[in-house]
N, C-alpha and C positions, 0 to 999 in steps of 0.2 A: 256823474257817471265816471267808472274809471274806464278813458279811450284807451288808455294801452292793454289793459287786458281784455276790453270787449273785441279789443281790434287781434290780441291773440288768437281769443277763442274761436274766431271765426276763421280764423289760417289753418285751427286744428280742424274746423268743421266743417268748412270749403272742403280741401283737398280733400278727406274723409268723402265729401258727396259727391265732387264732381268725378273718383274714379270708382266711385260703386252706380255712379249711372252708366260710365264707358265700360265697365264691366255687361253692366245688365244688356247692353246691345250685342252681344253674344248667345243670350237667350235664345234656344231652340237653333243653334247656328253653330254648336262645336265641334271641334274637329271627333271626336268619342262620345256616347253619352255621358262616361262618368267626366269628360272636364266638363263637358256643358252643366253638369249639377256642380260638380268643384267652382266654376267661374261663379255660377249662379249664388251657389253658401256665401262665397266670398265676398260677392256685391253688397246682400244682403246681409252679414255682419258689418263691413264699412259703414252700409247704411245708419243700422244701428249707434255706430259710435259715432256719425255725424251728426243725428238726431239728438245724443246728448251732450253733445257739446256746444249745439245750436242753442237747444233749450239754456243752456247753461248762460249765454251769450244775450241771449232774451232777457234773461234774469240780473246779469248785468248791466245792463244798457238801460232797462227801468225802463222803458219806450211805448210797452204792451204788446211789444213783439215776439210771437212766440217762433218755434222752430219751421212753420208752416210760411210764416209770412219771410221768415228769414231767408228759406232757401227759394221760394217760389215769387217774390217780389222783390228782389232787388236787379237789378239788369248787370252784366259783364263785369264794367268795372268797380261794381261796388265787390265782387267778387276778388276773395285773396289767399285762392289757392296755388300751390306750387304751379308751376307750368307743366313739368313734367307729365301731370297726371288727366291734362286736358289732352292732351296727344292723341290722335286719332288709332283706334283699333289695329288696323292695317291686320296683316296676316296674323295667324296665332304667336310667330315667333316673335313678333314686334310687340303682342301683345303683354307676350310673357316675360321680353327683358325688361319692360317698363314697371310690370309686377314685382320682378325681382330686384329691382334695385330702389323700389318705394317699400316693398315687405322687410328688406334689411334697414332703411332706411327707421321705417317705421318701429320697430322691434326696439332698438335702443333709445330713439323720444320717448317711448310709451316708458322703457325700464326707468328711465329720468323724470318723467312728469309722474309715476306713482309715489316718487318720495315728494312730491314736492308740498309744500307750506300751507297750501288752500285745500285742504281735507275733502272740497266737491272736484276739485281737479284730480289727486289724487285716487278717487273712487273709481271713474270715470277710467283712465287709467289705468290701473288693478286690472279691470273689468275688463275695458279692449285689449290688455296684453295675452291674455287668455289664449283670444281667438289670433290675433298675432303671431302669437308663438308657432300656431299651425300653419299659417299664410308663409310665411318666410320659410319654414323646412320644405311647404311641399313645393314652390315656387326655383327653391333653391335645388330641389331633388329632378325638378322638371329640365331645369337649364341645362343639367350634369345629361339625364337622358336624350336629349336634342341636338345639346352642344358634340358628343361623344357618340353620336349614333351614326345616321349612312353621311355621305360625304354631303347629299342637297341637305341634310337637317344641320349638320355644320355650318355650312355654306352660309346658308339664311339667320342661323343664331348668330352666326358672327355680324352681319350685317347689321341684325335687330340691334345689338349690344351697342355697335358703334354708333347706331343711331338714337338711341334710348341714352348713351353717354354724353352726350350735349348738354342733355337738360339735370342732368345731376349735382353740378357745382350751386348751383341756386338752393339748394335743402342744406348749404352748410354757410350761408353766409349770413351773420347775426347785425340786424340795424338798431335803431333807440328802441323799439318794441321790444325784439329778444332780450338787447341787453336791459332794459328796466323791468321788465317778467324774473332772468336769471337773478340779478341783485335782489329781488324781492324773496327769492326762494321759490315763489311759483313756475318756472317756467325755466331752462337752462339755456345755454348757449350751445346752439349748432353746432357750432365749428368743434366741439367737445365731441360731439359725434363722430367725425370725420374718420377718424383715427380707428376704431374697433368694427365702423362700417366697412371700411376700405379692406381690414383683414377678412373679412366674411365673406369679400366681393372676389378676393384674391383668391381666399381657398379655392369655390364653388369656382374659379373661372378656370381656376389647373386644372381641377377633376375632369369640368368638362370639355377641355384641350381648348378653349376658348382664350384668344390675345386680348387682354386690356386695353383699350386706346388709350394715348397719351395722356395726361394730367391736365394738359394747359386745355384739351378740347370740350372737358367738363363744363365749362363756362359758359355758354354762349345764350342759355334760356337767363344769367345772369343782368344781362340784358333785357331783357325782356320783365322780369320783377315784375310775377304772375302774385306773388303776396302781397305786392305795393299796389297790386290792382292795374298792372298793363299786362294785357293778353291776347293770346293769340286768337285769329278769326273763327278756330276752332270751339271755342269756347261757346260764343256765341252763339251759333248754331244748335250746340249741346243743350244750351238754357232755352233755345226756342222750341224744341221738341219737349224738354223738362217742364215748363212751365206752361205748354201750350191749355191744358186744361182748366188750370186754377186761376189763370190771366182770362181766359175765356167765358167762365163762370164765377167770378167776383165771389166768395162768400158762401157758396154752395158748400151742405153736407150731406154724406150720405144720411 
């Protein structure tokens, strides 16, 4: 088996699921109908692209694991999703800075993993930039309306921002995994990101009169190294509602 790229695909495929389940607990709960269907699309595209990159990760690993047994039988820390994206819902505006700074995030990996080497990475890829491309403008058009709107919707996007900035420094830091994926051609190096994210973050934070927090306060989920498989207790929780069924009925299909 190759572990460095089963152990990729599953960083693509994690994050992918564990923030299209913390979306999906918005269901019937939005502040509008049209975001509660906007959260809902958007759950359910991540889903999708979690589901093949799981699959994909099954196929690597050689195991007989498919995308089923991948996301619904492993416990916490086999789990090697960002930190950021396990974060609990909290109000919409918390919701949505964490949206928008994984939507931009996510936009420029997906641009880089569609050129990349492995033609099923690649597709994959293609395919999730698609819907991507829609997640980040509208995520980013939302911030602008909240951030620039009455003085409590300021008030709160700022708060959300400063707190969603913590866990950001953790999506740009590349270990033996990234770096042996980016040298292979499959897979590139984060911190390449950093630079075209950070302008995107900038524009969207002028428009919406919204302060950047400092640079050095990015860090601190770096600690934590949610992709290395240590996580927050939040997580946990998240997988005991996620997997309450299929732990519960071994084997069961419809």
């Amino acid at each position: 088996m190759d572990q460095p790229f089963f152990e990729y695909l599953l960083r693509l495929g994690d994050t992918s699921l564990v923030l299209s389940q913390r979306l999906s607990e918005w269901c019937g709960h939005g502040p509008a109908l049209e975001e509660d269907l906007a959260l809902t699309n958007t759950a359910l595209d991540l889903l999708g692209q979690a589901r093949m990159w799981l699959t994909l990760a099954g196929e690597v690993e050689g195991a007989g694991r498919d995308e089923d047994a991948l996301a619904y039988l492993r416990h916490a820390h086999e789990f090697r999703n960002a930190t950021l994206v396990e974060r609990p819902n909290g109000h919409y505006g918390d919701t949505l800075a964490r949206q928008f700074f994984f939507d931009a995030w996510h936009y420029f990996l997906l641009q880089r993993l569609a050129q990349s080497s492995d033609e099923r990475v690649a597709a994959i890829a293609a395919k999730s930039l698609k819907e991507v491309t829609y997640h980040v403008r509208r995520s980013s058009d939302l911030v602008v309306r909240l951030g620039d709107g009455t003085p409590e919707s300021h008030a709160r996007m700022q708060e959300a921002v400063e707190a969603a900035w913590r866990y950001t420094g953790e999506l740009f830091i590349d270990d033996a995994v990234d770096r042996d994926l980016a040298a292979r051609g499959i897979g590139c190096e984060l911190a390449a990101l950093r630079e075209p994210w950070l302008a995107h973050v900038r524009e969207v934070m002028d428009e919406a009169t919204l302060a950047l927090p400092d640079d050095a306060e990015a860090h601190h989920a770096a600690l934590q190294g949610g992709r290395q498989g240590r996580h927050t207790e939040a997580l946990s929780y998240l997988l005991a509602e996620m997997q309450s069924l299929p732990r519960a009925h071994p084997g069961a299909v419809w």
